[in-house]
C-alpha positions in Angstrom: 0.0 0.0 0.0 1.5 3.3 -0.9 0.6 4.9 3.0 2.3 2.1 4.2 5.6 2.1 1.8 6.1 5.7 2.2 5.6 5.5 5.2 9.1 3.1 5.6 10.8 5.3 3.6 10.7 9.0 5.5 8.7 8.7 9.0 8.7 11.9 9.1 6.5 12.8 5.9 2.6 11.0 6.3 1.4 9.8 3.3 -2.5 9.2 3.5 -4.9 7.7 1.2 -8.3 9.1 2.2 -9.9 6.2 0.0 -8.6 3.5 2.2 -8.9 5.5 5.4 -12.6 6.8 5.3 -14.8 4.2 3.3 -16.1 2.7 6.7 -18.7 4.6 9.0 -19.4 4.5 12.5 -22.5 5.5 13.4 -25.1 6.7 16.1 -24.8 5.6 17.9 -27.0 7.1 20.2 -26.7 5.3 19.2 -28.5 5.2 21.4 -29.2 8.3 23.7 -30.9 5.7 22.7 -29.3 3.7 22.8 -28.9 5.8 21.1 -29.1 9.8 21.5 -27.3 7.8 17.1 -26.8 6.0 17.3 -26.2 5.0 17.0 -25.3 5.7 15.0 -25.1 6.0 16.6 -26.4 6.5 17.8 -25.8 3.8 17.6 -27.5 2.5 20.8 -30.8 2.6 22.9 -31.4 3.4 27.1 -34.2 5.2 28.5 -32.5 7.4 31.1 -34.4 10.6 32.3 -33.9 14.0 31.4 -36.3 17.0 32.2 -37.1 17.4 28.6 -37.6 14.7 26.2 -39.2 11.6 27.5 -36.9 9.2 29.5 -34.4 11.5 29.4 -32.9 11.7 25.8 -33.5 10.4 22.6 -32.4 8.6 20.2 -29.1 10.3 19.0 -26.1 10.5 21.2 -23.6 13.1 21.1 -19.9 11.0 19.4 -22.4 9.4 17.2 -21.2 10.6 13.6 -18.1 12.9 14.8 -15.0 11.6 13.5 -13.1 10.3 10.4 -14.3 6.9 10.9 -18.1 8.0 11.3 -18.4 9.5 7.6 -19.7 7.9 5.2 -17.5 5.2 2.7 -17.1 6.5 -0.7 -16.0 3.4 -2.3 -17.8 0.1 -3.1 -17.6 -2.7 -0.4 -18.5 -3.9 3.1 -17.9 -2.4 6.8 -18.5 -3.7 10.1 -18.2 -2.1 12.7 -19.1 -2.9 16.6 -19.7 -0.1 19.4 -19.5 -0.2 22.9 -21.1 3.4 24.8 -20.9 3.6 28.7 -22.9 6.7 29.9 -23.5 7.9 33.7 -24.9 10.9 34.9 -27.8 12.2 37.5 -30.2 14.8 37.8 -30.7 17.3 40.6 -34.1 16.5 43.2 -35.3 20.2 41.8 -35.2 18.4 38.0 -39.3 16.5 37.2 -38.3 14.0 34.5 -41.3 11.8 32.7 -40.1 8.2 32.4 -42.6 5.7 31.0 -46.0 7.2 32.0 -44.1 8.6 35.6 -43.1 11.2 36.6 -39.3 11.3 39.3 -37.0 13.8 40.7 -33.0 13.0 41.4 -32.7 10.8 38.8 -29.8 8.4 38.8 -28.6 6.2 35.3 -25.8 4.1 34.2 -26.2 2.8 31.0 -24.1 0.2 28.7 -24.4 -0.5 25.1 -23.1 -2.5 22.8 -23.9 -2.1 19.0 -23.0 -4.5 16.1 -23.4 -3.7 12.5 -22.6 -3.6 9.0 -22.9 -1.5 5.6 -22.6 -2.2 2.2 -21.5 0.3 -0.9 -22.5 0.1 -4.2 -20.5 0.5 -7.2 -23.1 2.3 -9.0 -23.4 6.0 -7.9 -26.2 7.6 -7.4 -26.9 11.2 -7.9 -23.3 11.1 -8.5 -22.7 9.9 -4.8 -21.5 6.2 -3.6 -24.4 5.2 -2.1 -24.7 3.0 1.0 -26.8 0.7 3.5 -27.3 -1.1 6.7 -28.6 -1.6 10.0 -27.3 -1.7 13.4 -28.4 -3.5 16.2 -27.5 -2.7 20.4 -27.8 -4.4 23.0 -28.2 -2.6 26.2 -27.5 -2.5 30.7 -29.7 -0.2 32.2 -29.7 0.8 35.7 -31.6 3.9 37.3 -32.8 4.9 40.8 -35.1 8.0 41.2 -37.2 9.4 43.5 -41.0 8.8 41.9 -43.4 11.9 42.5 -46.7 10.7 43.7 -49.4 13.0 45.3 -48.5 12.3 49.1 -44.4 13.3 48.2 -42.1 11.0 47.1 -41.2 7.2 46.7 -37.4 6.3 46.5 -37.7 3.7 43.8 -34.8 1.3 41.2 -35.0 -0.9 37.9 -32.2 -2.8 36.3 -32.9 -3.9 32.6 -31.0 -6.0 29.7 -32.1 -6.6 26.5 -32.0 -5.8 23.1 -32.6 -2.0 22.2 -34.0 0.3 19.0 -32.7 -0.9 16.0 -31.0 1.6 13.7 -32.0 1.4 9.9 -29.4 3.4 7.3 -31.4 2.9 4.0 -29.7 6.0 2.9 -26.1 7.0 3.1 -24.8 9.2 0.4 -21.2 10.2 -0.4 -19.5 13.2 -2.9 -15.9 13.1 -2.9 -14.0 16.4 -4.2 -10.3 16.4 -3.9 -9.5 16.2 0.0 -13.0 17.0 0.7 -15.9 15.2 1.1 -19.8 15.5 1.3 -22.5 13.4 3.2 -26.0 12.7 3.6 -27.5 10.1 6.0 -31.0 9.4 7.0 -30.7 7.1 10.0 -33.9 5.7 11.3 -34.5 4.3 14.8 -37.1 1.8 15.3 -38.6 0.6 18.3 -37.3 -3.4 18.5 -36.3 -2.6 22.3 -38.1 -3.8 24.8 -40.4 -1.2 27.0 -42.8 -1.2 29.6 -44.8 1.6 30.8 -44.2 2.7 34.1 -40.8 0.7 34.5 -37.7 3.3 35.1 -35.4 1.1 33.1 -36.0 0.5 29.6 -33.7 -0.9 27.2 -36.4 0.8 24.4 -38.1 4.0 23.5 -41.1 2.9 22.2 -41.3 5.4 19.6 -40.2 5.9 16.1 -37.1 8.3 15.3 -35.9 9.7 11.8 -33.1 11.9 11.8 -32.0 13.6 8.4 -27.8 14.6 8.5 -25.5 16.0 6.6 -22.4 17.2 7.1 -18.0 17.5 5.1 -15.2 15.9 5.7 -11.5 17.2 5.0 -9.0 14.9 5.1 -5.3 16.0 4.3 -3.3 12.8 2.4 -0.2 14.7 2.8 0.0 16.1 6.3 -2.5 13.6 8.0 -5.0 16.3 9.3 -8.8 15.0 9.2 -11.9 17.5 10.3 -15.1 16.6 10.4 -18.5 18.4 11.1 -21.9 16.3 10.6 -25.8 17.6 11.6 -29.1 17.2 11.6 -32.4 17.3 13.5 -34.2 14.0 15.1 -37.9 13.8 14.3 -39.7 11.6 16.8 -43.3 10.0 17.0 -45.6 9.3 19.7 -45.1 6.7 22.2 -48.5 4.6 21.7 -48.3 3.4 25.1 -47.8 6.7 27.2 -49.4 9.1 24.4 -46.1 11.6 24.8 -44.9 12.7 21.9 -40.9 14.0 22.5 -40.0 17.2 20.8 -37.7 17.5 17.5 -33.5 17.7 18.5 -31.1 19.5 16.7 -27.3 17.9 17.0 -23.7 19.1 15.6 -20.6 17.5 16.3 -17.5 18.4 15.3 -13.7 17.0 15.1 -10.0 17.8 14.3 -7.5 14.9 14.3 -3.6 14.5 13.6 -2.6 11.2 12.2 1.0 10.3 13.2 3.1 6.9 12.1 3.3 4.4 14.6 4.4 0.9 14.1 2.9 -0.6 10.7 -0.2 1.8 10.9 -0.9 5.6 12.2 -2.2 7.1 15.4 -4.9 9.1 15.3 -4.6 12.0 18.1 -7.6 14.6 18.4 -10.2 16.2 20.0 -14.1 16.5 19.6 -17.2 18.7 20.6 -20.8 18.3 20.0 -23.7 20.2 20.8 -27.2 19.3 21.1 -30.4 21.1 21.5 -34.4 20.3 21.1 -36.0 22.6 19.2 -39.8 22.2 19.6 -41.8 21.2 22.8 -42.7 18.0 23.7 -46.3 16.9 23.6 -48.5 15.0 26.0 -52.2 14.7 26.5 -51.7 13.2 29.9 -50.6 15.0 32.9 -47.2 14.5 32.4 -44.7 17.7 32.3 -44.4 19.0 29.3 -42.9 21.5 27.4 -39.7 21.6 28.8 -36.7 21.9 26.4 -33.4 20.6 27.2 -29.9 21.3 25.9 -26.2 19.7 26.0 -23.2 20.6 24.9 -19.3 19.7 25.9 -15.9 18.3 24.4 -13.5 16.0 24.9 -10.0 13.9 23.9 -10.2 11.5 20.8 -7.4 8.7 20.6 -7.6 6.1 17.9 -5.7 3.9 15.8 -5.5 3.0 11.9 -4.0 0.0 10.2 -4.4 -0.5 6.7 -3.3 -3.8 4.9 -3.9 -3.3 0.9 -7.5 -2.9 0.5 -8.4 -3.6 3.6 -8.6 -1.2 6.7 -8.9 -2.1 10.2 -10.0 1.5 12.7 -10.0 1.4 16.4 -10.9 4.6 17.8 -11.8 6.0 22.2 -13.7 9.1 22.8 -14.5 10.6 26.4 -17.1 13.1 26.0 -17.8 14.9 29.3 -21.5 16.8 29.0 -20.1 20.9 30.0 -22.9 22.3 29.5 -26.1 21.0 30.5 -29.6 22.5 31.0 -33.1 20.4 31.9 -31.2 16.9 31.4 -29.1 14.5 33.0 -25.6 15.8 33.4 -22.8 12.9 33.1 -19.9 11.4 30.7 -20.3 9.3 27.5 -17.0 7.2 27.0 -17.6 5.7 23.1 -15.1 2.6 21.7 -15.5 2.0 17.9 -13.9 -0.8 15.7 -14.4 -0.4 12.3 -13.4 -3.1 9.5 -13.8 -2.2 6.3 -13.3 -4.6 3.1 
């Protein structure tokens, strides 16, 4: 491979060959903020963990989701498969009313696990000019959360572990333009609601709703210097939960990344640093008694270490993400900690 020959010849001059480097994706996962809030995704991943606005606490996409140079979208024919793992924890203030599943609970505790396995495939033939690709990814997901449930004589200390499988994430849509070192995506990621969920029970490895969340975003990826950036967004769309009749507002997401690829060994470090930012955009919507209305918002940024080893035509990406949540209003404030693999032949 000509990255990796160059490479041998001058370490100190990075050869990179975008084509073998970015024609995998990561998702959302949330994901699965939901999981997946993405996922995945991001995603992707799906856990019902409670936030003042939204209902469980977050929806579908997670910030880390599509952020990085492995997360855009492959621009040459062939398959990817990628797994996810997402560990999240975070808590809510006793001053914070969160609807979860038909209740309603104040100092709201989560830890949530995820693991996500998927795959995509690319077609040679373009379309619209674009390689055009599909898939699906499927978590499974850990939930444990202790809240205090508000009933009409005070509280009730109350706690639920869960396990199962969560939302599956449907990519029937993945568009790519490459230009040069530059490159254009479209995605339309749908979440639907394979998890398991039960009204009235704090932990829920599903949603119970229906998400679709439109994103595009560019890529620049420098194959002489090895500097990558990314920036990918769009806005989550979400449908009413049949069981609870609480329809979750509409969230915008942006995340953002820089990254230095460096030799090291037979492949090339990948050293960098991401933010993402995440707001809903419209109020939720309930015809019970439920709170409503409340919009929540998130934003933060943190380190990005990964690695990259290419062997001819195939590519092999691991990649670690902590994402602390900065800046937090009517949610759970807490850390997302992402680990991708990415395989792409």
């Amino acid at each position: 491979m000509k990255l990796v020959e160059r490479q041998r010849q001058n370490c100190n001059e990075i050869e990179l060959k975008p084509d073998s480097i970015t024609r995998h994706v990561g998702i959302l996962a949330n994901g699965v903020h939901a999981v997946v809030r993405g996922l995945l995704l991001l995603s992707g991943i799906t856990f019902s963990h409670g936030i003042l606005a939204t209902e469980g606490g977050a929806g579908h996409y997670l910030p880390g989701s599509i952020a990085t140079l492995m997360d855009i979208a492959p621009d040459q024919s062939g398959w990817v498969i990628e797994s996810m793992y997402l560990h999240y924890e975070g808590d809510a203030s006793s001053s914070k009313k969160i609807p979860i599943a038909g209740a309603v609970t104040t100092s709201l505790n989560v830890k949530t696990d995820a693991l996500t396995v998927g795959t995509l495939y690319s077609f040679e033939q373009p379309v619209f000019g674009a390689t055009y690709t599909a898939g699906a990814f499927l978590p499974y997901v850990w939930v444990d959360v202790g809240a205090e449930l508000v009933i009409p004589l005070g509280t009730l200390s109350a706690h639920d572990s869960e396990s199962g499988i969560g939302d599956l994430i449907l990519f029937p849509v993945m568009l790519a333009w490459k230009s040069g070192n530059w490159q254009y995506d479209a995605f339309l990621p749908i979440y639907a609601p394979t998890g398991d969920y039960k009204e009235g029970r704090l932990a829920n490895p599903g949603l119970n709703y229906w998400s679709f969340d439109p994103t595009v975003g560019f890529s620049y990826s420098n194959d002489k210097t090895g500097f990558n950036a990314a920036l990918h967004g769009g806005i989550t769309f979400n449908t009413e939960n049949s069981d609870t009749d609480y329809r979750s507002g509409s969230v915008f997401h942006l995340d953002g990344s820089i990254q230095q690829l460096l030799p090291l060994g037979p492949g090339f470090l990948s050293v960098g640093a991401e933010v993402f930012y995440l707001d809903q955009v419209s109020d939720d919507d309930s015809d019970s008694d439920l709170p409503g209305g409340f919009r929540g918002r998130t934003a933060g940024v943190g380190p990005v270490l990964g690695y990259i080893l290419p062997e001819g035509d195939e590519t092999l990406v691991a990649e670690l993400r902590w994402l602390p949540e900065l800046d937090v209003k009517n949610r759970v404030e807490g850390d997302y900690i992402w680990l991708k693999l990415v395989y792409q032949f």
